[in-house]
C-alpha positions as MATLAB code, in Angstrom:
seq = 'XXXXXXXXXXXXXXXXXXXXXXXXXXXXXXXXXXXXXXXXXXXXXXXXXXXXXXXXXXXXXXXXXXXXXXXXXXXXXXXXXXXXXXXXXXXXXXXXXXXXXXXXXXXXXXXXXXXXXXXXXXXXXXXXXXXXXXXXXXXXXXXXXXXXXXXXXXXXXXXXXXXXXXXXXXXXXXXXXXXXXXXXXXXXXXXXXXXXXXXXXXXXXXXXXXXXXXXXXXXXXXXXXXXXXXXXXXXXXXXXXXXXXXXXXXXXXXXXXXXXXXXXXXXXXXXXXXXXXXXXXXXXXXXXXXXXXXXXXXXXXXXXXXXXXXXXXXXXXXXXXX';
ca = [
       0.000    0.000    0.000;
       1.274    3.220   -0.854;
       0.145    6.781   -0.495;
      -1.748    7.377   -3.015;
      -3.302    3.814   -2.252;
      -4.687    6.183    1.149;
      -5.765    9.087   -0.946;
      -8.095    6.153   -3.011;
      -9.735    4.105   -0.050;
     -10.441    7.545    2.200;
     -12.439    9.006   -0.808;
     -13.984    5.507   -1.365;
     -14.700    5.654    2.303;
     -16.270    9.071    2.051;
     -18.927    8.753   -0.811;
     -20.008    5.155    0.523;
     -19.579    3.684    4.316;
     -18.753    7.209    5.933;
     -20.875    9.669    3.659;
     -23.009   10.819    6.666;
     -20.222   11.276    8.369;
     -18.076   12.889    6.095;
     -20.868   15.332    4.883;
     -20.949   16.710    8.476;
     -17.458   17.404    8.286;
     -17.887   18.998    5.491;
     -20.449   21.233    6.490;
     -18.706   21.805    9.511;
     -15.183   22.918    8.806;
     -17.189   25.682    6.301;
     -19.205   26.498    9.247;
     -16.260   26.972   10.940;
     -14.390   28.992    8.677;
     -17.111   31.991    9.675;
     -15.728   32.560   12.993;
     -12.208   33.001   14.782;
     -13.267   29.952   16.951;
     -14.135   27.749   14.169;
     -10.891   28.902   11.710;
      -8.303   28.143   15.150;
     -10.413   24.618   15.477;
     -10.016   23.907   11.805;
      -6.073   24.488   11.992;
      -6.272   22.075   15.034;
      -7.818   19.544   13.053;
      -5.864   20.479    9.990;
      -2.393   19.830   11.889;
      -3.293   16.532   13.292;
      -4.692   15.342   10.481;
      -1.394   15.717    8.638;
       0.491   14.218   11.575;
      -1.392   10.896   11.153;
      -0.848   10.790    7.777;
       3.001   11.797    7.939;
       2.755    8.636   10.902;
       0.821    6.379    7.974;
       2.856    7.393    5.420;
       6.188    6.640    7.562;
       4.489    3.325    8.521;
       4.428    2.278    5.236;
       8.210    3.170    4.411;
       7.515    5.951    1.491;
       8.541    8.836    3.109;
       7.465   11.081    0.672;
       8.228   14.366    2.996;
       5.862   15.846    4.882;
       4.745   18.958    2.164;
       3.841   16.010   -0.109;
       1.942   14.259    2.790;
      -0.004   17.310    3.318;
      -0.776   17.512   -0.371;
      -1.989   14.390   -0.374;
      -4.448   15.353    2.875;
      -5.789   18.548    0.378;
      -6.098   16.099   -2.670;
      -8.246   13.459   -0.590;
     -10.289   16.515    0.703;
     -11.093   17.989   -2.493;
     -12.002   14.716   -4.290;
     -14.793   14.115   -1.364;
     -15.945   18.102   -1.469;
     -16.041   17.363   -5.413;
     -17.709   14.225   -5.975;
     -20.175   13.707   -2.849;
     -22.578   16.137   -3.555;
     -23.444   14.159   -7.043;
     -24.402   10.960   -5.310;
     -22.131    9.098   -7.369;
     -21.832    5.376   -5.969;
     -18.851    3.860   -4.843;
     -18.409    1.387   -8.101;
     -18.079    4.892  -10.108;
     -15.823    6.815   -8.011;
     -13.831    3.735   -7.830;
     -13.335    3.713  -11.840;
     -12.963    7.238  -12.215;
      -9.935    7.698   -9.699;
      -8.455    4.203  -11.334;
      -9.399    6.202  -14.780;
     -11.300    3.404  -16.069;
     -14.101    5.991  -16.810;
     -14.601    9.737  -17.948;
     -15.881   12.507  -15.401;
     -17.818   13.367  -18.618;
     -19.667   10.426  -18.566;
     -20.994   10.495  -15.521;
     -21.936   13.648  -15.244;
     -24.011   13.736  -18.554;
     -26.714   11.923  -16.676;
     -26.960   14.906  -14.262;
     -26.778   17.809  -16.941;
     -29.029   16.097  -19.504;
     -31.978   16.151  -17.071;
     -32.331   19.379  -16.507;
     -29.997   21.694  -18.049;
     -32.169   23.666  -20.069;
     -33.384   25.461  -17.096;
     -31.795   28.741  -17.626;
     -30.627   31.480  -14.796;
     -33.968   33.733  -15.084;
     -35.808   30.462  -15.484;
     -34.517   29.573  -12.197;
     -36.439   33.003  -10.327;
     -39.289   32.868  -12.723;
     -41.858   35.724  -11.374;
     -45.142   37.413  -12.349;
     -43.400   41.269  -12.111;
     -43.043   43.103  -15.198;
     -39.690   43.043  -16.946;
     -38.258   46.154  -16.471;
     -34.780   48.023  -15.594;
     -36.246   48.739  -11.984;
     -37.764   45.343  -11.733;
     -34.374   43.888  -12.882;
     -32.306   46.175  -10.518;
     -35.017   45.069   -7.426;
     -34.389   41.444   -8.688;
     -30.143   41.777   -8.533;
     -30.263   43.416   -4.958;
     -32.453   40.480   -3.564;
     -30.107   38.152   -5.004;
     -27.369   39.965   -3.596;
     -28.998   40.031   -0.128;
     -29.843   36.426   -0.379;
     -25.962   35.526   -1.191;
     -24.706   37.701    1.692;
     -27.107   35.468    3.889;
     -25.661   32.047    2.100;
     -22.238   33.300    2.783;
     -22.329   34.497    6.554;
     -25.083   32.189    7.717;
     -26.000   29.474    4.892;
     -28.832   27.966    3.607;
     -31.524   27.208    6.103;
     -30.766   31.270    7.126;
     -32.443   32.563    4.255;
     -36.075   33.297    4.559;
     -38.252   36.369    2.748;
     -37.703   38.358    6.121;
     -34.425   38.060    6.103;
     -33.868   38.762    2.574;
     -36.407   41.746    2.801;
     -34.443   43.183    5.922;
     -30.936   43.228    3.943;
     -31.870   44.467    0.935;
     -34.124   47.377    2.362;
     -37.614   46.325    1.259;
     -40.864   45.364    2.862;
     -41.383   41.775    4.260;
     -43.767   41.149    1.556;
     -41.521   42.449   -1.208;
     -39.031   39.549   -2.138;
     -42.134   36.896   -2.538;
     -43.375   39.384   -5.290;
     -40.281   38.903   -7.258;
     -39.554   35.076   -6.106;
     -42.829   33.885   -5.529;
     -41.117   30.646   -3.455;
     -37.481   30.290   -0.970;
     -36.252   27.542   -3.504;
     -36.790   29.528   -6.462;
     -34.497   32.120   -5.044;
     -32.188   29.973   -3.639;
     -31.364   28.327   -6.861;
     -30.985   31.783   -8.631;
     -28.837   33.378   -5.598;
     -26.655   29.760   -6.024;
     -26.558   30.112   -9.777;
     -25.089   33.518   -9.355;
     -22.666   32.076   -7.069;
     -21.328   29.550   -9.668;
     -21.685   32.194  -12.381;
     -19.264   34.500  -10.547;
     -17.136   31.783   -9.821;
     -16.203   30.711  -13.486;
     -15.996   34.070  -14.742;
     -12.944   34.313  -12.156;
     -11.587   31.006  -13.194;
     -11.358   32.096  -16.831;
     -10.375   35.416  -16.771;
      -7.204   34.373  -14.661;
      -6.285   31.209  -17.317;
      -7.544   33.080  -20.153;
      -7.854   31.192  -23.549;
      -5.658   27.946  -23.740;
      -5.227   28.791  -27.317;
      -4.415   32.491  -27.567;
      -0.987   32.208  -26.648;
       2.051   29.291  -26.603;
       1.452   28.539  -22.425;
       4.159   26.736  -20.529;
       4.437   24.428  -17.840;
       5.642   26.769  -15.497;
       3.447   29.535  -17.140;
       0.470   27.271  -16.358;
       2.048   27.012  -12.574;
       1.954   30.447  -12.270;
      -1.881   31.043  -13.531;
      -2.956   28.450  -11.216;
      -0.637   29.503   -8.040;
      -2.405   33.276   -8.652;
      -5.712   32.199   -8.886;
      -5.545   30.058   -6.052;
      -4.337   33.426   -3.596;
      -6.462   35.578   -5.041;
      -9.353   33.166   -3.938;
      -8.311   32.904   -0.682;
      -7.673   36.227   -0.229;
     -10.171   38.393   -2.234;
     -12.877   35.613   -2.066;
     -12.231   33.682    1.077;
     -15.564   34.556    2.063;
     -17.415   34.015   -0.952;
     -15.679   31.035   -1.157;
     -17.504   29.930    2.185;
     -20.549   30.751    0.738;
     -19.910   28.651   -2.639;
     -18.790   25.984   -1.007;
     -21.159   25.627    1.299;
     -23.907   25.740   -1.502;
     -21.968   22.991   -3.484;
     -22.542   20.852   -0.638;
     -25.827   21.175   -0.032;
     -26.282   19.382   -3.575;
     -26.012   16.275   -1.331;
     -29.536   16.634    0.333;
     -30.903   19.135   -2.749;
     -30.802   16.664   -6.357;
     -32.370   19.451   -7.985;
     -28.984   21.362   -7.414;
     -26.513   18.510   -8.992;
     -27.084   19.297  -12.891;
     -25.754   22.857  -11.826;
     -22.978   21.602  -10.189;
     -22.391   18.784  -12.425;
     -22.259   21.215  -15.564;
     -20.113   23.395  -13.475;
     -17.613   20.698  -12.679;
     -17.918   19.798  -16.382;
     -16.648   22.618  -17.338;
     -14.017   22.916  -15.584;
     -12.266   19.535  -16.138;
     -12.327   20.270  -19.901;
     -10.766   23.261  -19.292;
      -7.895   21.926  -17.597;
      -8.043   19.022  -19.945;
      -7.552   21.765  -22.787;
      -5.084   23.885  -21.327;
      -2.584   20.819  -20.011;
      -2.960   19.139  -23.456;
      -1.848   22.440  -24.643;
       1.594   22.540  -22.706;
       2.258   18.705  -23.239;
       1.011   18.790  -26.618;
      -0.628   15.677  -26.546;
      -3.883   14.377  -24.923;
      -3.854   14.604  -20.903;
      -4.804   11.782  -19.003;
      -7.989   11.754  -17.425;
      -7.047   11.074  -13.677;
      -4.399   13.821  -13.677;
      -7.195   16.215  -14.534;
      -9.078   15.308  -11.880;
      -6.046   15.385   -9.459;
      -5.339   18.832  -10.347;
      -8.916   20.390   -9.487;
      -8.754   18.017   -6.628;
      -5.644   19.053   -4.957;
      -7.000   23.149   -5.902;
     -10.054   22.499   -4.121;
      -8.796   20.646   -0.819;
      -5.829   23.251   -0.867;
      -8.850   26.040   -0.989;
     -10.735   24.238    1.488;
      -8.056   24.378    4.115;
      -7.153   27.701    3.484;
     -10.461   29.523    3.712;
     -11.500   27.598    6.816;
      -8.017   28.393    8.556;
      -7.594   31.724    7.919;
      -3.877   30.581    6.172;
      -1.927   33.457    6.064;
       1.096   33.976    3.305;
       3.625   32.134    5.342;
       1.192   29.101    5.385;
       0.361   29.111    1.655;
       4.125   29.348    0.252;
       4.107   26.025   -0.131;
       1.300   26.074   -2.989;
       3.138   26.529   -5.795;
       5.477   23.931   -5.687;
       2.362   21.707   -4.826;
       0.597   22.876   -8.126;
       3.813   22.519  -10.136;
       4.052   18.498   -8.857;
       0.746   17.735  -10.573;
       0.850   19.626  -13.371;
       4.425   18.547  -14.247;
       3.154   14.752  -13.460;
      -0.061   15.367  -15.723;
       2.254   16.359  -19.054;
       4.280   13.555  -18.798;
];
């Protein structure tokens, strides 16, 4: 058993025998990542968590340093943030981490259902369309995000929407005649925002003749600008993606999100190697950017505790071009 034999069985672990379990912790460590309490009781948990992996790890004679262990600890973390809010069962996690099957493939089953839904579909109301109607619509999404992001889900209501956006209790039902119709807009927006970042920071894989370390670089200043300029929207987003677990009606959004994303990579790394990228390194790579995220944003990592990223991104991209 090596390493990356851990990484495998802790993320089988997570979507099958433990998925209660790890969907707590999940929610949790988010939860967490609101307050000073929670952040100094996630780096608690963060620290010894990497100790008993360094103690695995030296168990089983690799001793593959401890940055690498702790790599390993983010890349485990963001393949369970990733894949257990689709509901995927353990027989297809199993082949996609072995990449015996395409993240493509089993996602189409989510998108194809009910993709066609379309943002304004998604807050559908009787009110006129109109600037001022649209302008009323944006700041009750915006209100309803600030409540996802400080307080989550189960905190938004119409009164608290109405109170932080400076209307009447009766106004946001007028616009969004039910909670879940909002919600899904106010989480739409969420995702929206969050790939416009994404590709205005890698840009177009093809306008230009990116490098390996080029590509390193991209992804190292995405990464801190997320945890520094978004941390908190982060919180919210994440939070969101994992209420997909209880909410199916949520999983063709994140399913087309996630989508999207691994073709991107797929595009951009076939672009430095200059031949096809395997499959499972794709998936490594937003793995290991997600669990690195996820620690970061619930820890309140500081500069000192993130130099360390780079040289984590560069491992797995440099491994994927091979």
């Amino acid at each position: 058993m090596h390493l990356e034999d851990l990484v495998t069985r802790v993320v089988l672990n997570a979507v099958e025998r433990d998925r209660t379990r790890s969907l707590a912790w999940c929610e949790i460590v988010l939860y967490g990542g609101r307050s000073e309490a929670g952040r100094m009781l996630a780096q608690d948990w963060f620290a010894q968590l990497d100790a008993i992996w360094r103690s695995i790890d030296a168990h089983l004679g690799s001793d593959v340093g401890p940055e690498n262990v702790s790599a390993a600890v983010d890349r485990a973390i963001g393949h369970i943030f990733l894949l257990l809010p689709l509901a995927f069962a353990r027989p297809q996690v199993q082949k996609l981490l072995s990449g015996r099957t395409d993240l493509k493939a089993l996602l189409a089953a989510h998108v194809e259902r009910d993709a066609a839904r379309s943002f304004e579909e998604a807050g559908r109301t009787g009110a006129e369309s109109s600037e001022r109607s649209k302008e009323v619509r944006e700041r009750i999404v915006q209100a309803a995000i600030d409540i996802l992001i400080d307080e989550g889900a189960s905190a938004v209501s119409y009164g608290a929407v109405a109170d932080r956006s400076g209307m009447v209790r009766s106004g946001p039902s007028y616009y969004f005649p039910t909670i879940h119709g909002l919600l899904e807009t106010a989480q739409q927006a969420l995702f929206e925002r969050a790939k416009a970042r994404y590709r205005e920071g890698l840009g177009d894989p093809a306008a230009a003749a990116i490098t390996e370390m080029r590509l390193v670089d991209l992804t190292t200043a995405i990464f801190l600008r997320e945890v520094f300029e978004f941390s908190r929207e982060n919180i919210g987003y994440y939070s969101v993606w994992m209420s997909g677990a209880q909410n199916p009606d949520l999983r063709p959004v994140l399913a087309s999100f996630l989508g999207d994303q691994y073709a991107a990579w797929r595009r951009r790394l076939a672009a430095v190697a200059g031949h096809d990228i395997n499959r499972t390194a794709v998936l490594d790579i937003q793995a290991l950017f997600v669990g690195k995220l996820i620690r970061a944003i619930t820890t309140g990592a500081g500069m000192a505790d993130l130099s360390g990223a780079r040289e984590d991104f560069s491992v797995v991209i440099r491994r994927a071009c091979v």
